[in-house]
PDB file of N, CA, C and O in Angstrom:
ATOM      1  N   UNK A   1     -40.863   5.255  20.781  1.00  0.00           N
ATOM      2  CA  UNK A   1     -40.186   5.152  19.513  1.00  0.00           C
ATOM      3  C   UNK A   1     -40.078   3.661  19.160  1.00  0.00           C
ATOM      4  O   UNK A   1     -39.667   2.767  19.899  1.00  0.00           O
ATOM      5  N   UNK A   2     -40.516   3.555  17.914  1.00  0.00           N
ATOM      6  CA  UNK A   2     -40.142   2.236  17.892  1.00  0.00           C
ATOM      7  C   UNK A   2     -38.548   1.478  17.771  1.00  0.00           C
ATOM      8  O   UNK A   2     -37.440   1.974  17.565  1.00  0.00           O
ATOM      9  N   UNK A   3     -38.944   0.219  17.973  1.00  0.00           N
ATOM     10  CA  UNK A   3     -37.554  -0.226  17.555  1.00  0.00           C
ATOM     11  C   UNK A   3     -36.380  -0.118  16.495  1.00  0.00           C
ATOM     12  O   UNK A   3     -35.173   0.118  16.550  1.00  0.00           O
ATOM     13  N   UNK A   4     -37.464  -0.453  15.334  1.00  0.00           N
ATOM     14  CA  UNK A   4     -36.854  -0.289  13.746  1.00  0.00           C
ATOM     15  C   UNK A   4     -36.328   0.843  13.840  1.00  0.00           C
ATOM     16  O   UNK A   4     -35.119   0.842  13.609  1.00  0.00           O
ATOM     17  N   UNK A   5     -37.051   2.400  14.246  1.00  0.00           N
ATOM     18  CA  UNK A   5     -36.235   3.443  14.026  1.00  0.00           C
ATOM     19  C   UNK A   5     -34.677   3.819  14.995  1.00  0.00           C
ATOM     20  O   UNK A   5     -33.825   4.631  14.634  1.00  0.00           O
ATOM     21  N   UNK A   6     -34.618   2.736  16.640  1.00  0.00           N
ATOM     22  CA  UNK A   6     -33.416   3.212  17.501  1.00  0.00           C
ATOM     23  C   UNK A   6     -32.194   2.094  16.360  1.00  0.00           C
ATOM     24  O   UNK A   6     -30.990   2.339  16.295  1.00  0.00           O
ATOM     25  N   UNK A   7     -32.840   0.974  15.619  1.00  0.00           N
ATOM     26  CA  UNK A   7     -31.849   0.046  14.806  1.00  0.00           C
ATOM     27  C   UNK A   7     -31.147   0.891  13.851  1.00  0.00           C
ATOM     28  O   UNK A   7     -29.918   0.955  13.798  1.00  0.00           O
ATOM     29  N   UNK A   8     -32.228   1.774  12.826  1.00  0.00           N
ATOM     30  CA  UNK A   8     -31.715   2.843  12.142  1.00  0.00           C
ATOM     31  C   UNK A   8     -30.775   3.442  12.435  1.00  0.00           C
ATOM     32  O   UNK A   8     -29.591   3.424  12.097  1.00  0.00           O
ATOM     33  N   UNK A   9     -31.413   4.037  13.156  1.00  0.00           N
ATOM     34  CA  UNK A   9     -30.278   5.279  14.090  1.00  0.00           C
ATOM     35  C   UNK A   9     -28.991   4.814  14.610  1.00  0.00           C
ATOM     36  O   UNK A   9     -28.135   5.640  14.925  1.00  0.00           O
ATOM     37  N   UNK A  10     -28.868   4.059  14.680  1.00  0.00           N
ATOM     38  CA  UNK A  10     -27.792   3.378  15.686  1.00  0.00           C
ATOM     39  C   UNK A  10     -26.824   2.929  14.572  1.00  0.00           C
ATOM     40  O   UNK A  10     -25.595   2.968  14.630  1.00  0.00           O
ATOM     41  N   UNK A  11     -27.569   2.506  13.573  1.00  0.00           N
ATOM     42  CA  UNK A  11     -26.972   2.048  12.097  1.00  0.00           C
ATOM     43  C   UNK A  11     -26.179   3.181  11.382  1.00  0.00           C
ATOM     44  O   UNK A  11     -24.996   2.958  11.122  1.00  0.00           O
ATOM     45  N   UNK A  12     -26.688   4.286  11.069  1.00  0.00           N
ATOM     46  CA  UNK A  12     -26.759   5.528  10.898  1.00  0.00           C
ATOM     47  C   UNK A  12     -25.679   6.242  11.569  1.00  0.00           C
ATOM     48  O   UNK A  12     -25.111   7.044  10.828  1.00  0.00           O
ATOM     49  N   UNK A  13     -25.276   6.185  12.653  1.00  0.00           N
ATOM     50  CA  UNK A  13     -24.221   6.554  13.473  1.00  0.00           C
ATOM     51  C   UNK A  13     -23.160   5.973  13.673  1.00  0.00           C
ATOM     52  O   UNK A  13     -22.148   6.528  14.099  1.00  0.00           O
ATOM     53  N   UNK A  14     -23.280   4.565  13.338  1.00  0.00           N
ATOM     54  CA  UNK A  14     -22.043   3.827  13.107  1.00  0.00           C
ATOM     55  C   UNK A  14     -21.185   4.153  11.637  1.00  0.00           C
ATOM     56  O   UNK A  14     -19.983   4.147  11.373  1.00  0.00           O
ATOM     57  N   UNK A  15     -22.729   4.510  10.617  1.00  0.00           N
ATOM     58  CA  UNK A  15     -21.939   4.705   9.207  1.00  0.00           C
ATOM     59  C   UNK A  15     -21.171   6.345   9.298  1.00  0.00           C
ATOM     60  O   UNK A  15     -20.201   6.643   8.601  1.00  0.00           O
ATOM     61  N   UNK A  16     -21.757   7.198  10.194  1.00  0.00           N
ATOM     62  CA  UNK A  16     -21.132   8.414   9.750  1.00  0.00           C
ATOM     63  C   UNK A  16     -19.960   8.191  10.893  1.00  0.00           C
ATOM     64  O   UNK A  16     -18.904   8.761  10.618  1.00  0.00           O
ATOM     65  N   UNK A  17     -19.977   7.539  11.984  1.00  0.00           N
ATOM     66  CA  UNK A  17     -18.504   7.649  12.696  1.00  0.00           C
ATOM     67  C   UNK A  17     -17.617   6.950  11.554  1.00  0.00           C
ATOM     68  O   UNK A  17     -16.572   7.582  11.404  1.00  0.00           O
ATOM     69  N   UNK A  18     -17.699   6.025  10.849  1.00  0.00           N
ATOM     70  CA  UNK A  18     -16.751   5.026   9.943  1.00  0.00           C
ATOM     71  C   UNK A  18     -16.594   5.889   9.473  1.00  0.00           C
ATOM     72  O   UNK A  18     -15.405   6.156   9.647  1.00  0.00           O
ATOM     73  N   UNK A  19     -17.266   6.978   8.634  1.00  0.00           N
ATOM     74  CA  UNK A  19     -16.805   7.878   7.734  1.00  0.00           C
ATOM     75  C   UNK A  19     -15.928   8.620   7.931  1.00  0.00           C
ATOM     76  O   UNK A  19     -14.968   8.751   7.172  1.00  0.00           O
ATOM     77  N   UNK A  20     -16.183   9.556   9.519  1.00  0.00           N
ATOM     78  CA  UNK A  20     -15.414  10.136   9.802  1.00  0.00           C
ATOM     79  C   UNK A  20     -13.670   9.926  10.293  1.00  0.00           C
ATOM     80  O   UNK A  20     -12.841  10.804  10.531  1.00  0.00           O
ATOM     81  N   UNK A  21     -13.518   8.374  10.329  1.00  0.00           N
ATOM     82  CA  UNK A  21     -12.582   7.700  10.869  1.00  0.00           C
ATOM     83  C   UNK A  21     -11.627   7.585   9.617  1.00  0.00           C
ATOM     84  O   UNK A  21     -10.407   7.742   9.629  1.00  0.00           O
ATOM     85  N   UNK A  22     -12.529   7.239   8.395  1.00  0.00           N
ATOM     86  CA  UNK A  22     -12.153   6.623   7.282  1.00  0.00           C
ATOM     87  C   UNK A  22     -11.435   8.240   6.574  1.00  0.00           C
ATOM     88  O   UNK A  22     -10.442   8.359   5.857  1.00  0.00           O
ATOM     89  N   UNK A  23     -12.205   9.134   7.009  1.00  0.00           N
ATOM     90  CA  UNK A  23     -11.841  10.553   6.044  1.00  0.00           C
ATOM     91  C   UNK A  23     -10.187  10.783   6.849  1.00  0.00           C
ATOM     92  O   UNK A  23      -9.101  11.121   6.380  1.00  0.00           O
ATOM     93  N   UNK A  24     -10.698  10.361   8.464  1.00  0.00           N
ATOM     94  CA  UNK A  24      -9.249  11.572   9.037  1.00  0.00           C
ATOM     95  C   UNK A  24      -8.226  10.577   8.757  1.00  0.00           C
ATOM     96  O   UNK A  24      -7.238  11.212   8.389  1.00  0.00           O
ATOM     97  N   UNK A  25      -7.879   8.876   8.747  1.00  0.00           N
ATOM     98  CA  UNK A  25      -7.131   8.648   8.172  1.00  0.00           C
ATOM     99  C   UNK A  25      -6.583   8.841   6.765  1.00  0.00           C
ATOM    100  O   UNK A  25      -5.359   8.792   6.644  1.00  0.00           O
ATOM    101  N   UNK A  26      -7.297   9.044   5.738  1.00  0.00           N
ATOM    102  CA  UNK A  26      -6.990   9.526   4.573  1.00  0.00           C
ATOM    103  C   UNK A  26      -6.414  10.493   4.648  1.00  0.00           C
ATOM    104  O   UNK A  26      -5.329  10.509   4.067  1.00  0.00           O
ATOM    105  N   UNK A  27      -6.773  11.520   5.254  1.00  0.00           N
ATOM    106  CA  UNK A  27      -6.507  12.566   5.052  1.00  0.00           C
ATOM    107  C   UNK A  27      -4.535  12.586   6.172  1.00  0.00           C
ATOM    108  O   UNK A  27      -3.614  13.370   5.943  1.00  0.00           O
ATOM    109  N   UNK A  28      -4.547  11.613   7.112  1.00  0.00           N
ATOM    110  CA  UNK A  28      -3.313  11.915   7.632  1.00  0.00           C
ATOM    111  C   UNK A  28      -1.991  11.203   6.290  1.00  0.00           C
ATOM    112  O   UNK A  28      -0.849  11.540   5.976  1.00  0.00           O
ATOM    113  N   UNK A  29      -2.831  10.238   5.887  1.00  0.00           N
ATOM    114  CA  UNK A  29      -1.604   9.396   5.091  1.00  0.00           C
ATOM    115  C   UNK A  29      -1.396  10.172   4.034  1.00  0.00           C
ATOM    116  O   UNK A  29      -0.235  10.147   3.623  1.00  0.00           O
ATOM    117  N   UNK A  30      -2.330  11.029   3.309  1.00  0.00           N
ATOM    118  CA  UNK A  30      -1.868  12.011   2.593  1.00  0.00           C
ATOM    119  C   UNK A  30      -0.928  13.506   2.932  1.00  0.00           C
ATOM    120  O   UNK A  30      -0.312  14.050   2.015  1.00  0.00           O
ATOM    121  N   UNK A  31      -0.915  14.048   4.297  1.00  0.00           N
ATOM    122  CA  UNK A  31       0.143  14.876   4.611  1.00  0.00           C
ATOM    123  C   UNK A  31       1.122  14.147   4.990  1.00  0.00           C
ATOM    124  O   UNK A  31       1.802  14.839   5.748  1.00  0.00           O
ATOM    125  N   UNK A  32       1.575  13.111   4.874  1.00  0.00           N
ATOM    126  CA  UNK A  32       2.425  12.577   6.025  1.00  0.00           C
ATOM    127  C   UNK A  32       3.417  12.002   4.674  1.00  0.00           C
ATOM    128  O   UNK A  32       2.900  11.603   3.630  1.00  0.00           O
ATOM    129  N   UNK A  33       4.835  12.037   4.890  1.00  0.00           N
ATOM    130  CA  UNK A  33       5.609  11.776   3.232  1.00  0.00           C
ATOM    131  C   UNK A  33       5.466  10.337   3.110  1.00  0.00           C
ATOM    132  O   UNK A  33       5.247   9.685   4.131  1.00  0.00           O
ATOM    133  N   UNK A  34       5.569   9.740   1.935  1.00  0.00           N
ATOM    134  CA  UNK A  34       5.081   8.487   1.793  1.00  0.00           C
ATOM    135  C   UNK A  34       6.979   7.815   2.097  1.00  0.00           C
ATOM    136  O   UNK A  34       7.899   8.210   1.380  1.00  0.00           O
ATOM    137  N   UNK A  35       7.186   6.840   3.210  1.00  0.00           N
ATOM    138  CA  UNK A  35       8.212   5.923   3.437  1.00  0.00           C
ATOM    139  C   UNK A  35       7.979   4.506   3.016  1.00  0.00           C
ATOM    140  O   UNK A  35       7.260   3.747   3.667  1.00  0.00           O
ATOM    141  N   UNK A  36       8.653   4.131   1.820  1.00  0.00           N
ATOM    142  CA  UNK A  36       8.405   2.714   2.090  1.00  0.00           C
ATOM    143  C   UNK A  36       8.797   2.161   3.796  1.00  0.00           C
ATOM    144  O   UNK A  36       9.165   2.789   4.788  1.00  0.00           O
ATOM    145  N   UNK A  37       8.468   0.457   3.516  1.00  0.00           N
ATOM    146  CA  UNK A  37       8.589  -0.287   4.598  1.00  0.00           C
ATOM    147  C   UNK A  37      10.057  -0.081   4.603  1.00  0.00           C
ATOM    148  O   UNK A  37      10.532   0.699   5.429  1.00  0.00           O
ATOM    149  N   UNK A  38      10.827  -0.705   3.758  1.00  0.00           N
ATOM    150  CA  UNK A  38      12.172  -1.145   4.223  1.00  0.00           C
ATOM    151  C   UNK A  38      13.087  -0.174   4.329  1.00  0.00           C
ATOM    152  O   UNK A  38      14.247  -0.586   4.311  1.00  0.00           O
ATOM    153  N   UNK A  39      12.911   1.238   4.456  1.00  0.00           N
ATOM    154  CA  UNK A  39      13.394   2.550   4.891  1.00  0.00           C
ATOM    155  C   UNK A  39      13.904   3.311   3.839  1.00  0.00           C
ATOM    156  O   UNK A  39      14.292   4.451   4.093  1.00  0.00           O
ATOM    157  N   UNK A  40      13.991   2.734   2.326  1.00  0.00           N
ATOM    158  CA  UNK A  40      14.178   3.414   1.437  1.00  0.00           C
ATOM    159  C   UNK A  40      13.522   4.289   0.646  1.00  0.00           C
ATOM    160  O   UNK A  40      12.900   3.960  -0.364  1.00  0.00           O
ATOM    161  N   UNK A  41      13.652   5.587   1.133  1.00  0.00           N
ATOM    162  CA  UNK A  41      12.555   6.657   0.633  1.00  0.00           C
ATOM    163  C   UNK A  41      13.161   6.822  -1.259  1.00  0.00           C
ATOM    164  O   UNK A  41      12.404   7.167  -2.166  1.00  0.00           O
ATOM    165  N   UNK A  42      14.323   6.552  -1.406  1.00  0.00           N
ATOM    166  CA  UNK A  42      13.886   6.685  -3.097  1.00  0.00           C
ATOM    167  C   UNK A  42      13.498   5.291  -3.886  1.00  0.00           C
ATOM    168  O   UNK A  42      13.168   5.263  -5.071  1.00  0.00           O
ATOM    169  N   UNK A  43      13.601   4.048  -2.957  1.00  0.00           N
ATOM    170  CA  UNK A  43      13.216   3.122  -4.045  1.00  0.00           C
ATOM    171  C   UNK A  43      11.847   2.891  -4.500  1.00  0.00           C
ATOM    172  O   UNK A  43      11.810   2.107  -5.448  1.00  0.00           O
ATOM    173  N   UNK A  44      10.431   3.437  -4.025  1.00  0.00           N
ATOM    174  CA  UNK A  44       9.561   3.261  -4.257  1.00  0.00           C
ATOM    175  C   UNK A  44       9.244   3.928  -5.511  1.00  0.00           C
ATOM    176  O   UNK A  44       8.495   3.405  -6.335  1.00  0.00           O
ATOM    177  N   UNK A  45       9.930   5.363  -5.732  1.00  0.00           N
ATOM    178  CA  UNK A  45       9.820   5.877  -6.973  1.00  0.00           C
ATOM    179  C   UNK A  45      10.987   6.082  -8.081  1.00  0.00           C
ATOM    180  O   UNK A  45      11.013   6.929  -8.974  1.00  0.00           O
ATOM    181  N   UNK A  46      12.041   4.982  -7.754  1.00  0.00           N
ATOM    182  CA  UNK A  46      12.857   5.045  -8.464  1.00  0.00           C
ATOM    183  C   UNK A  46      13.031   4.244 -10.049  1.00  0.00           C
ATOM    184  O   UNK A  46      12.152   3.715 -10.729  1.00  0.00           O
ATOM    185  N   UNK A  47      13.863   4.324 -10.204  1.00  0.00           N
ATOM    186  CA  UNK A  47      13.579   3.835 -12.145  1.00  0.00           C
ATOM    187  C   UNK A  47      14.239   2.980 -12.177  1.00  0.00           C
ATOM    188  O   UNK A  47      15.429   3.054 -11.874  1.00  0.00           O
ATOM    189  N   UNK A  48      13.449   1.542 -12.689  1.00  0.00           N
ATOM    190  CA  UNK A  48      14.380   0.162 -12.753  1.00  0.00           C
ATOM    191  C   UNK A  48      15.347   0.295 -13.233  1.00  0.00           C
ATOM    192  O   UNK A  48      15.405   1.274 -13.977  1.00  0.00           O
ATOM    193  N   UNK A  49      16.517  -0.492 -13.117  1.00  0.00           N
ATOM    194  CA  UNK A  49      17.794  -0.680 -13.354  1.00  0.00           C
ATOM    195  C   UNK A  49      17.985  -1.286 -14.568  1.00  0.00           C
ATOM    196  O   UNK A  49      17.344  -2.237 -15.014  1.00  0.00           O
ATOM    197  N   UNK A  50      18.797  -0.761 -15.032  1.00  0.00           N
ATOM    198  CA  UNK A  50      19.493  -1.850 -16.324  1.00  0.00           C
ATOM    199  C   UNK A  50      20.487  -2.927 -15.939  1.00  0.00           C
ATOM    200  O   UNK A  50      21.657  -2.577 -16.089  1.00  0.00           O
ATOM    201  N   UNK A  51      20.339  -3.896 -15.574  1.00  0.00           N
ATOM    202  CA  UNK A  51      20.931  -4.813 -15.376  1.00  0.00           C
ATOM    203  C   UNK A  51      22.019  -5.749 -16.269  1.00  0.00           C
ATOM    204  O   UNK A  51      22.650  -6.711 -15.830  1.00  0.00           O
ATOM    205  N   UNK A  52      22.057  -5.308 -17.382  1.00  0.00           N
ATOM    206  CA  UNK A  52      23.077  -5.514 -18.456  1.00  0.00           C
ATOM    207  C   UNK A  52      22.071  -6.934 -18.911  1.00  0.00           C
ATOM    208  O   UNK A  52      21.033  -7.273 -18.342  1.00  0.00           O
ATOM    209  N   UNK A  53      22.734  -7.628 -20.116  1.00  0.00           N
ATOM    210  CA  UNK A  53      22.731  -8.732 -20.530  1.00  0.00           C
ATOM    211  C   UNK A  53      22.378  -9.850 -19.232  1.00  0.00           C
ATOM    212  O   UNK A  53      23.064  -9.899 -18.211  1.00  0.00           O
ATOM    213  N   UNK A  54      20.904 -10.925 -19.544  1.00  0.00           N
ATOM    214  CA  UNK A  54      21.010 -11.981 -18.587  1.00  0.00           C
ATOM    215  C   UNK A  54      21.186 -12.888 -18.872  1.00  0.00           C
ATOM    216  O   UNK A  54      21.313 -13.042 -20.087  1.00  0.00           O
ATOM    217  N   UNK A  55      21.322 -14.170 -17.933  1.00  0.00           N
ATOM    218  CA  UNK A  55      21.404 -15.679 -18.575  1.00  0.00           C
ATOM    219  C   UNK A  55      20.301 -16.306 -17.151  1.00  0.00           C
ATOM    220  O   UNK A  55      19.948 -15.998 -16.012  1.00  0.00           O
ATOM    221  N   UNK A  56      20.105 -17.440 -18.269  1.00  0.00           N
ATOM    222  CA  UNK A  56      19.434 -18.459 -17.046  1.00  0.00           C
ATOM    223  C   UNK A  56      20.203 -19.081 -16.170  1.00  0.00           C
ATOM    224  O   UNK A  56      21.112 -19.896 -16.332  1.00  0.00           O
ATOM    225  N   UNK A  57      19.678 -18.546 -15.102  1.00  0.00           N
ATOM    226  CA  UNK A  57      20.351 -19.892 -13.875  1.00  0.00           C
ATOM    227  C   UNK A  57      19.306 -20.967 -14.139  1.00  0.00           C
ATOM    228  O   UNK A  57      18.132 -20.599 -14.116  1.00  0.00           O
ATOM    229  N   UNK A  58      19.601 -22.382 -14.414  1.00  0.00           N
ATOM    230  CA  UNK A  58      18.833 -23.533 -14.153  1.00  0.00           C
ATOM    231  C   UNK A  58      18.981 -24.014 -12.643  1.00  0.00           C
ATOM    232  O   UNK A  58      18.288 -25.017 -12.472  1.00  0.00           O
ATOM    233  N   UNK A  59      19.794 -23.547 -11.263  1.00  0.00           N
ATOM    234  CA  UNK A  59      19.203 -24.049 -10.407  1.00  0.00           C
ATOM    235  C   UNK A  59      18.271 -23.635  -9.463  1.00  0.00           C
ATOM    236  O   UNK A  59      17.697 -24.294  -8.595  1.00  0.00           O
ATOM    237  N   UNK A  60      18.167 -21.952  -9.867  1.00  0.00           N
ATOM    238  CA  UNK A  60      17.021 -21.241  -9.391  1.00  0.00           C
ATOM    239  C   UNK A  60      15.924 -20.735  -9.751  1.00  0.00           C
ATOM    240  O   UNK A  60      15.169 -20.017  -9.095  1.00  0.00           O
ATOM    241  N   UNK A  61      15.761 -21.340 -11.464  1.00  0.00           N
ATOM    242  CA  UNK A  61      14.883 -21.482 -12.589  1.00  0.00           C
ATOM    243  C   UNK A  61      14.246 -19.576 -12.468  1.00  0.00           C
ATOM    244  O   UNK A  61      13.078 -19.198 -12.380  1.00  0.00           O
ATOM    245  N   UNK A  62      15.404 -18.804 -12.507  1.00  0.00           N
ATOM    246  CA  UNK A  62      15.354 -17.416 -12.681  1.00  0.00           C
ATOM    247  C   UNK A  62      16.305 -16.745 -13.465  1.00  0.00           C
ATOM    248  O   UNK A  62      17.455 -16.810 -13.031  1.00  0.00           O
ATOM    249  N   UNK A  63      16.163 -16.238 -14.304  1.00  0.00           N
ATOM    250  CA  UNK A  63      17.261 -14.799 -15.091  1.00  0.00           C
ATOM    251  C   UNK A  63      17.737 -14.621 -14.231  1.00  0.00           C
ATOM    252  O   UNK A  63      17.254 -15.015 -13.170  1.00  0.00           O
ATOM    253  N   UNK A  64      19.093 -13.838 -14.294  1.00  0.00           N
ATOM    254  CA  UNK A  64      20.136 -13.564 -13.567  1.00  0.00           C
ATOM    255  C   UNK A  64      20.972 -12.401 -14.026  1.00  0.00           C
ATOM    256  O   UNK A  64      20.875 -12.393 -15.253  1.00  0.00           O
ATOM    257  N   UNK A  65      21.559 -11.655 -13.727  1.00  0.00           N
ATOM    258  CA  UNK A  65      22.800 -10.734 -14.346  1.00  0.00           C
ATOM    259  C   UNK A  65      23.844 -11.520 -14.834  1.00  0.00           C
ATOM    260  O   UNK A  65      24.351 -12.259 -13.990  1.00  0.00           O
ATOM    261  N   UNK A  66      24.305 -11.566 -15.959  1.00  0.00           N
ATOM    262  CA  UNK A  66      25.291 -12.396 -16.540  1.00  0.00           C
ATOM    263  C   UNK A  66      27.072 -11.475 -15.947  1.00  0.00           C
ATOM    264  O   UNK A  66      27.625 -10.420 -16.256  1.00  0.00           O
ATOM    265  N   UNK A  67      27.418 -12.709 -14.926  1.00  0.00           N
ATOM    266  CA  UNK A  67      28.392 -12.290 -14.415  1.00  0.00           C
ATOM    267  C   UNK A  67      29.700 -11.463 -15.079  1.00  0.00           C
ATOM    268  O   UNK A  67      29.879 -11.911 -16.211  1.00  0.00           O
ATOM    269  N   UNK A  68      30.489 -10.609 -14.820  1.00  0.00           N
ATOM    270  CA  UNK A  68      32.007 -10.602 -15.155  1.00  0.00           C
ATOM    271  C   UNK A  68      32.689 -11.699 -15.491  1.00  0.00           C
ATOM    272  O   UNK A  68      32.677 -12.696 -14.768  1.00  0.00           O
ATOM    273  N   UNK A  69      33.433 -11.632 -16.748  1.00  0.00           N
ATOM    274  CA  UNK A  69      34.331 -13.172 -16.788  1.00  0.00           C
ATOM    275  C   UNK A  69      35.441 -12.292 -16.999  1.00  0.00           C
ATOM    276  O   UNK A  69      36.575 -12.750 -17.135  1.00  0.00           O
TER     277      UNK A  69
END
């Protein structure tokens, strides 16, 4: 046999093991419930907040929640 064809082959078997590696992980992260990282299972699909009225902080050059006075 020649060479070119054991390179093939060998090529060939690496792509269908990846595949098969690539399918059964897919396929576990899809039965498996989705957890965010930081353990909060409703914040990933939860609905931004209304944060009321903001103001600029100038020393953290970010919007802010405009405090209680």
């Amino acid at each position: 046999m020649p060479p070119q064809l054991l390179v093939l082959a060998a090529i060939g078997v690496g792509l269908y093991a990846g595949f098969r590696f690539a399918a059964r992980a897919a396929d576990k992260l899809r039965s498996s419930p989705a957890q965010p990282a930081g353990g909060h299972a409703d914040a990933a699909t939860a609905e931004p907040r209304d944060l009321g009225r903001l103001e600029w902080d100038d020393g953290a050059q970010v919007y802010r929640p405009r405090q209680a006075h």
